[in-house]
C-alpha positions as CSV (number, residue, x, y, z in Angstrom):
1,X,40.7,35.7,15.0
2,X,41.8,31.9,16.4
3,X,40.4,29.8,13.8
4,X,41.2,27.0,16.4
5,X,38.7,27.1,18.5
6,X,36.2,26.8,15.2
7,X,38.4,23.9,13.4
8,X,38.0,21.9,16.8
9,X,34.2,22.3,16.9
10,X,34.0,21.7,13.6
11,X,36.1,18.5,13.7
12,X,33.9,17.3,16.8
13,X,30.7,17.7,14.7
14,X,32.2,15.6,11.8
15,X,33.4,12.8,14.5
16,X,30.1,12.3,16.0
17,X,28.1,12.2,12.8
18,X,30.2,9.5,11.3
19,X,29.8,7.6,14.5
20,X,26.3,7.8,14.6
21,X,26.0,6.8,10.7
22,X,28.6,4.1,11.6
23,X,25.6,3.2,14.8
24,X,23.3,2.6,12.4
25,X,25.5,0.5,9.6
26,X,25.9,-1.8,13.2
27,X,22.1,-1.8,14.1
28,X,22.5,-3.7,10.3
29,X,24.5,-6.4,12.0
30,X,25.0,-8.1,8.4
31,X,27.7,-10.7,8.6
32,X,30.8,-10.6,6.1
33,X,29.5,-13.1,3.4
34,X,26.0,-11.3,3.4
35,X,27.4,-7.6,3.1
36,X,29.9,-8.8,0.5
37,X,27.5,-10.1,-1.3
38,X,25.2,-7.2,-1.2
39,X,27.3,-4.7,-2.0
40,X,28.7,-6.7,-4.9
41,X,25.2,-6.9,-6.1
42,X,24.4,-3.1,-5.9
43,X,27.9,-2.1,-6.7
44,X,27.6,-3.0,-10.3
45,X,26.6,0.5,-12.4
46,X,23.6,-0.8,-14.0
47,X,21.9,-2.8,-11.1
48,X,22.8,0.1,-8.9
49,X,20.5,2.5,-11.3
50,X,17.9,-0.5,-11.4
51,X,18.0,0.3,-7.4
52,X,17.5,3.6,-7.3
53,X,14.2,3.6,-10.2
54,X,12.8,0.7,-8.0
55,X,12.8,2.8,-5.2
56,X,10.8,5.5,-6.9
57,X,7.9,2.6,-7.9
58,X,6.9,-0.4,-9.2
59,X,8.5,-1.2,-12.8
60,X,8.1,-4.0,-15.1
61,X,11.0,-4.9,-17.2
62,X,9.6,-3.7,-20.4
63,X,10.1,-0.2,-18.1
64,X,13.2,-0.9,-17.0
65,X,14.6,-2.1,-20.2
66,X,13.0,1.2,-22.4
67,X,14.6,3.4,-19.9
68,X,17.9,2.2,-19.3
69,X,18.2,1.5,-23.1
70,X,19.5,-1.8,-22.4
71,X,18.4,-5.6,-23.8
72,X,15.8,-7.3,-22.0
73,X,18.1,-10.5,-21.5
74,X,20.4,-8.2,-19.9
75,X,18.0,-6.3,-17.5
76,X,16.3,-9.8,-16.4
77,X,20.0,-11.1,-15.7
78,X,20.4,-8.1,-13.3
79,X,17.3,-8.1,-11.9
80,X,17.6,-11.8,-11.2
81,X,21.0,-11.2,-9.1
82,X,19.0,-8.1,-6.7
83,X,16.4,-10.8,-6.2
84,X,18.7,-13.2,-5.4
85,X,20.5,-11.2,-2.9
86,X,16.5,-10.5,-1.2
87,X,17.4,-6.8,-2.4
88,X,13.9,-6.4,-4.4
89,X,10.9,-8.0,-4.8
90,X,8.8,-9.4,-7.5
91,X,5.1,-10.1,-8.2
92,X,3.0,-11.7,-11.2
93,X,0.3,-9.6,-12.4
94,X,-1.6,-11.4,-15.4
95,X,1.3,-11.7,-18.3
96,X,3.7,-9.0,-16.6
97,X,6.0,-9.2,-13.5
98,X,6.2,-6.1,-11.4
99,X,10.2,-5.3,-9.8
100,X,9.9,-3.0,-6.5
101,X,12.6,-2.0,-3.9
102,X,12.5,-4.2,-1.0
103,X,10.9,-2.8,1.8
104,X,11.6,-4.7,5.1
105,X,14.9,-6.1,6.3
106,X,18.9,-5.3,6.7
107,X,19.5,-5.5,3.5
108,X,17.0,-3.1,2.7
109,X,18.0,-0.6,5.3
110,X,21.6,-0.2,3.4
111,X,20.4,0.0,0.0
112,X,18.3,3.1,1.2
113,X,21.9,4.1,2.8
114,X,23.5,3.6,-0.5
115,X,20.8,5.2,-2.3
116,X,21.0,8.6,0.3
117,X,24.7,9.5,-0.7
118,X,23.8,9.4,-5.0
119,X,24.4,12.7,-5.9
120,X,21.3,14.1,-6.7
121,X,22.9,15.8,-9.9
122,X,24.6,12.8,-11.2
123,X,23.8,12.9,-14.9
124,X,23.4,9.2,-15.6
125,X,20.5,8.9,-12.8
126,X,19.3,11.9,-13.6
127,X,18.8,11.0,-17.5
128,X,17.2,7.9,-16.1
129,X,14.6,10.0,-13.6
130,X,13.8,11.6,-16.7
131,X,13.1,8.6,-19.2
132,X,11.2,7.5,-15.8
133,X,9.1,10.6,-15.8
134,X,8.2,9.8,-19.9
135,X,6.9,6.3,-19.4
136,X,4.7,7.4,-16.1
137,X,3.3,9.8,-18.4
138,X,2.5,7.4,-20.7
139,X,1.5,5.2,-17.8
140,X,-1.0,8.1,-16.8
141,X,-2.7,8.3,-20.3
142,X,-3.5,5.0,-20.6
143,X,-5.4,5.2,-16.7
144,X,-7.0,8.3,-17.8
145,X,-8.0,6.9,-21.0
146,X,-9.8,3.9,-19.0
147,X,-11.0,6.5,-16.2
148,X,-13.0,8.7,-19.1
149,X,-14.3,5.6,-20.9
150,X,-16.3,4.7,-17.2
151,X,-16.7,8.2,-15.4
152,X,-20.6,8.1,-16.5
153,X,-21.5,5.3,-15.0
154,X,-18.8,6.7,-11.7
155,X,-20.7,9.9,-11.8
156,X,-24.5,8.4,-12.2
157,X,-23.5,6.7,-8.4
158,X,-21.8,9.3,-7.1
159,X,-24.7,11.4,-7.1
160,X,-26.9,9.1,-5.1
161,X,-23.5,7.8,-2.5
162,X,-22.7,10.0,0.6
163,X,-20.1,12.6,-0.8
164,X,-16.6,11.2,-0.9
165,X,-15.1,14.1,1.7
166,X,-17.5,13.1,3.8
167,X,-16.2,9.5,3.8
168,X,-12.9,10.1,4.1
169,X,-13.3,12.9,6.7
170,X,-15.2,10.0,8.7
171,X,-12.7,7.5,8.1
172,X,-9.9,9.7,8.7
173,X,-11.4,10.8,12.4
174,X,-11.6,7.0,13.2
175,X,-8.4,5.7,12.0
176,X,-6.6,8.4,13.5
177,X,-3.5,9.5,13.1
178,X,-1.5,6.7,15.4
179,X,1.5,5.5,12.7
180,X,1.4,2.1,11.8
181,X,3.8,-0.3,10.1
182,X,1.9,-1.8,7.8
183,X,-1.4,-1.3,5.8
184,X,-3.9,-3.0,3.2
185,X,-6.2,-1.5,1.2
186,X,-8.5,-4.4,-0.4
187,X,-10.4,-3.6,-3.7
188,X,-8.2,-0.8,-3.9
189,X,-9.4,0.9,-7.2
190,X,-8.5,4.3,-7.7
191,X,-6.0,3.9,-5.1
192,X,-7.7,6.8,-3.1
193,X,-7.5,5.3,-0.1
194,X,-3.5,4.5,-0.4
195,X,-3.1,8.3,-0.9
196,X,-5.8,9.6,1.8
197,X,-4.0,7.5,4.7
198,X,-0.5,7.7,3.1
199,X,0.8,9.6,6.4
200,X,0.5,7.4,8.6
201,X,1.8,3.8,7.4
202,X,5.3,2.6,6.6
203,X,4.2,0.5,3.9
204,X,1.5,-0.4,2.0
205,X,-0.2,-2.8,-0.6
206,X,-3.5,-2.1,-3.0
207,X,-5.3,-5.2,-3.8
208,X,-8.0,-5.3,-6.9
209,X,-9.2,-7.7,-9.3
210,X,-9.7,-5.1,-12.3
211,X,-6.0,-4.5,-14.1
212,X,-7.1,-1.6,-15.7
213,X,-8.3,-0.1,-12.5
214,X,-4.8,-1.3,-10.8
215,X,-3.3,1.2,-14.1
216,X,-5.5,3.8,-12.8
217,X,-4.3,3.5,-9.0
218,X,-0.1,3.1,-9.9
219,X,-1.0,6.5,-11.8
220,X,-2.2,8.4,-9.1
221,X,0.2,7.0,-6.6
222,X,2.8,8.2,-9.1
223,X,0.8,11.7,-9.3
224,X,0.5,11.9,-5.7
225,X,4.6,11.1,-4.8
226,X,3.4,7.7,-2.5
227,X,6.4,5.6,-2.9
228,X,5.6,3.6,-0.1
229,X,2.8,2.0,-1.3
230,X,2.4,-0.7,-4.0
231,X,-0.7,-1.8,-5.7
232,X,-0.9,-5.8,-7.1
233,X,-3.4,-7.7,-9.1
234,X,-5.3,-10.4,-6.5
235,X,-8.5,-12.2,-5.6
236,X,-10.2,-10.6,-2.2
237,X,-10.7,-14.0,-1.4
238,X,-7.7,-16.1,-2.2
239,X,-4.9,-13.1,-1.1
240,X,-1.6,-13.8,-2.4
241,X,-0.1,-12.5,0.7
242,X,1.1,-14.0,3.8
243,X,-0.7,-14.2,7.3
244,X,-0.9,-11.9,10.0
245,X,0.9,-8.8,8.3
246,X,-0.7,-6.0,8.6
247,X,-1.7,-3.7,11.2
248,X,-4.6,-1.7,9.6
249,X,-6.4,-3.3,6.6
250,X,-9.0,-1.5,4.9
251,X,-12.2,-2.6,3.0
252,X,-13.5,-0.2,0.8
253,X,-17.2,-0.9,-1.2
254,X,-16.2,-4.4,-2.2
255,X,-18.0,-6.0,-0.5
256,X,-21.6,-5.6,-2.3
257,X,-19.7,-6.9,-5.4
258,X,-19.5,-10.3,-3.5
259,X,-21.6,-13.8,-3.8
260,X,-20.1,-14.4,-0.4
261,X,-19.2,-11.1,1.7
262,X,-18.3,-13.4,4.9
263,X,-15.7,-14.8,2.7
264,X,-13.5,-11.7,2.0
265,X,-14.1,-10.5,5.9
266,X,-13.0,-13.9,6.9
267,X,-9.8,-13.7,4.3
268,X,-9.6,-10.0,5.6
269,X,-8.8,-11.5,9.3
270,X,-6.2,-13.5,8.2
271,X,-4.1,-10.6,7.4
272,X,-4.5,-9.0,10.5
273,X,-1.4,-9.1,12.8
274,X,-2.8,-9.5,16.3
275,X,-4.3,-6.0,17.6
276,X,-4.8,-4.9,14.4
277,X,-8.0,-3.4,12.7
278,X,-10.4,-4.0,10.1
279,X,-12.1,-1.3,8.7
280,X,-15.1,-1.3,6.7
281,X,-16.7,0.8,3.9
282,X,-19.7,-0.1,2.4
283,X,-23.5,0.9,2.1
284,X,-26.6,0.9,4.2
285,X,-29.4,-1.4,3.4
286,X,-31.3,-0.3,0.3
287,X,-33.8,-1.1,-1.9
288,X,-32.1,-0.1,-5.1
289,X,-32.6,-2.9,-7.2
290,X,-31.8,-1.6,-10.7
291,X,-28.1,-1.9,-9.2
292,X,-27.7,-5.8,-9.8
293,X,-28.3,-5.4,-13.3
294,X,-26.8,-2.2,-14.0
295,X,-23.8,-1.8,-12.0
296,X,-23.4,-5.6,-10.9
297,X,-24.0,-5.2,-7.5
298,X,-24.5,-8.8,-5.5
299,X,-26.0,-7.1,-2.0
300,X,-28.5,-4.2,-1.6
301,X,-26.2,-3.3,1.3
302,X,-25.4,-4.5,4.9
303,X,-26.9,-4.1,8.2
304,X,-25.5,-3.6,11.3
305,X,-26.4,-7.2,12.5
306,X,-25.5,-9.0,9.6
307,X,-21.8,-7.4,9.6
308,X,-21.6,-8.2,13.3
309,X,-22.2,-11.6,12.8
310,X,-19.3,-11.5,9.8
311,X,-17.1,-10.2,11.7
312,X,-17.3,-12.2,15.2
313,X,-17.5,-15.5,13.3
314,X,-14.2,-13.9,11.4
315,X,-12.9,-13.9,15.0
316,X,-13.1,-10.1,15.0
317,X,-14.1,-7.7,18.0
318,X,-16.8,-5.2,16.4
319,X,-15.6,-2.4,18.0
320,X,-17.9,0.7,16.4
321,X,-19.8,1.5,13.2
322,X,-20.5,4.8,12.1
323,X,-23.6,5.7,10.0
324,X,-23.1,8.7,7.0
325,X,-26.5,9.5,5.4
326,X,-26.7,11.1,1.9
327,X,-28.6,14.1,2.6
328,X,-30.5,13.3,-0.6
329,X,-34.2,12.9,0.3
330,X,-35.5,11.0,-2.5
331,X,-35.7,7.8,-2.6
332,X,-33.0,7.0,-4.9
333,X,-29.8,7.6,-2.2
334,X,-27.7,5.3,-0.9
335,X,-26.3,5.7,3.0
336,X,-23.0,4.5,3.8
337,X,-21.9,3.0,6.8
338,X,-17.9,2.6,8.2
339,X,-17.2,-0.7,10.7
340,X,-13.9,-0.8,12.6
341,X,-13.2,-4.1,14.5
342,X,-10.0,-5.2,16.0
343,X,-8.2,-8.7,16.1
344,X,-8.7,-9.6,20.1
345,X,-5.3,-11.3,20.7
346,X,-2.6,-9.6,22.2
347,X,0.7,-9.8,21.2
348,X,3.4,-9.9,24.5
349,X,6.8,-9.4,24.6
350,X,6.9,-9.1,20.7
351,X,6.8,-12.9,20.4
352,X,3.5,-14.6,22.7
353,X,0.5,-14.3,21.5
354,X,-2.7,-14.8,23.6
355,X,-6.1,-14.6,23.4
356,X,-7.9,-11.5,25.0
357,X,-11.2,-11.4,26.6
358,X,-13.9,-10.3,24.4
359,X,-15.0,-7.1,25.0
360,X,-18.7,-5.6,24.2
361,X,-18.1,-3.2,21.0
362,X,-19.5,0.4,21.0
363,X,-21.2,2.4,18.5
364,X,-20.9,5.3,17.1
């Protein structure tokens, strides 16, 4: 048999896919001093396997430095060049600082390049996958640790609330399954609502006030395998995040917490990227009033009305709200209803913005 024939295919196939990996090094378009300097800055061994455990989550450098084995002067050192060459990120949380793999940008799109060719088997990263897997354990017992110490009081609510797969089958059927770019889940808690929509965003942040129930979340995402989603410690109304970001943020029974409700829906808005929705989970009005002293709730619940109101003088479009009733027939149950509005201006051309015509909402 010719083996010629085969070679030539063969050759072919290997020409066009370095030319299309080469297409996408291009899309890059980094000039010379920025790609020198960013593969000087993941080139080095020990910043390169800070890389590749950023990429699997959110690490502090108390992680970083017990896995790696290395001095904490040391790891900052390294961590302060990646940052300095906008290859990772870093947020303040209380006492500890949080490292993550940058998301967005050139840069980021060739670390992810870099990071795809690591041999899977290399026995350096894999040693540090390993250490990695030890402190999300330890990571995990801590959250549950918290989680049993409340689940009472969890299950004493749950038991009058709609069901939980009836929420998120409700929420699911309204979101969709259109991708988006980028999501926000404020209050996030458990991080549940990361996880349940993880299929269809690029990206994502958890916002809560409670640290121990932002230990609790990073746990599950870990559990789960959501890389793409980070959760950070933040006030729902004072966000430390920058305006008109996100395509799809998400408000899940926060808002009965609040002194001021119109507030965090007003904050909410400012996140939006124009187009973008609001969606909204929390209960029906109820007369429940043991729930302020037990459970600190502010508000016995929100009508339809009232969260109009919110939502138009946010600058929001109501668009729908969906009513789930408990099926419990005492008088002790609490309804739960989801809102979806949508930021009215339109971005054209991927630049303009203008403002759309208000249009009369519907209701489910």
């Amino acid at each position: 048999m010719n083996a010629a024939p085969i070679l030539h295919i063969l050759t072919n196939r290997i020409k066009i896919s370095l030319y299309v990996d080469w297409l996408e090094v291009c899309e890059l378009a980094l000039g010379l001093d920025n790609l020198v300097g960013l593969l000087k800055a993941a080139g080095e061994p020990t910043r390169f396997r800070l890389l590749a455990l950023l990429g699997a989550g959110d690490l502090t450098v108390t992680d970083l430095t017990e896995i790696l084995g290395q001095s904490q002067p040391r790891i900052s050192r390294h961590l302060k060049l990646l940052a300095e060459e906008d290859l990772i990120d870093r947020y303040q949380e209380g006492a500890w600082a949080y490292f993550r793999l940058k998301q967005d940008g050139k840069a980021a799109e060739l670390v992810k390049q870099l990071l795809s060719v690591a041999s899977p088997n290399d026995a350096v990263l894999l040693r540090d996958f390993e250490r990695l897997s030890s402190v999300k354990r330890v990571r995990a017992e801590r959250a549950q640790d918290y989680f049993s110490r409340n689940a009472s009081a969890w299950d004493e609510l749950r038991r009058l609330h709609v069901s939980d797969d009836a929420v998120e089958s409700a929420l699911s059927k309204l979101i969709g399954t259109t991708p988006v770019d980028s999501m926000l889940d404020l209050g996030t808690g458990t991080g549940r609502i990361l996880q349940l929509l993880s299929g269809i965003y690029r990206r994502a942040i958890g916002i809560d006030a409670s640290r121990d129930m932002l230990a609790v979340a990073r746990s599950n995402l870990d559990k789960a395998g959501v890389a793409h989603a980070s959760v950070r410690h933040g006030d729902i109304l004072n966000l430390p995040l920058e305006s008109q970001d996100f395509d799809l943020v998400v408000v899940h029974q926060v808002l009965h917490f609040l002194d001021h409700p119109e507030m965090a829906l007003a904050e909410a808005a400012r996140m939006l990227r124009p187009n973008g929705r609001l969606v909204i989970i929390d209960l029906a009005p109820h007369t429940l009033e043991y729930l302020r002293e037990d459970h600190a709730h502010v508000r016995l619940g929100f009508s339809h009305q009232t969260m109009e109101e919110w939502l138009k003088k946010a600058g929001l479009l109501p668009e729908k709200a969906v009513d789930l009733h408990s099926g419990n027939a005492s008088a002790q149950s609490l309804d739960v209803t989801i809102w979806v509005a949508r930021d009215p201006r339109l971005l054209i051309a991927g630049e303009q913005v203008i403002d759309a015509p208000l249009l009369s909402a519907g209701r489910a």
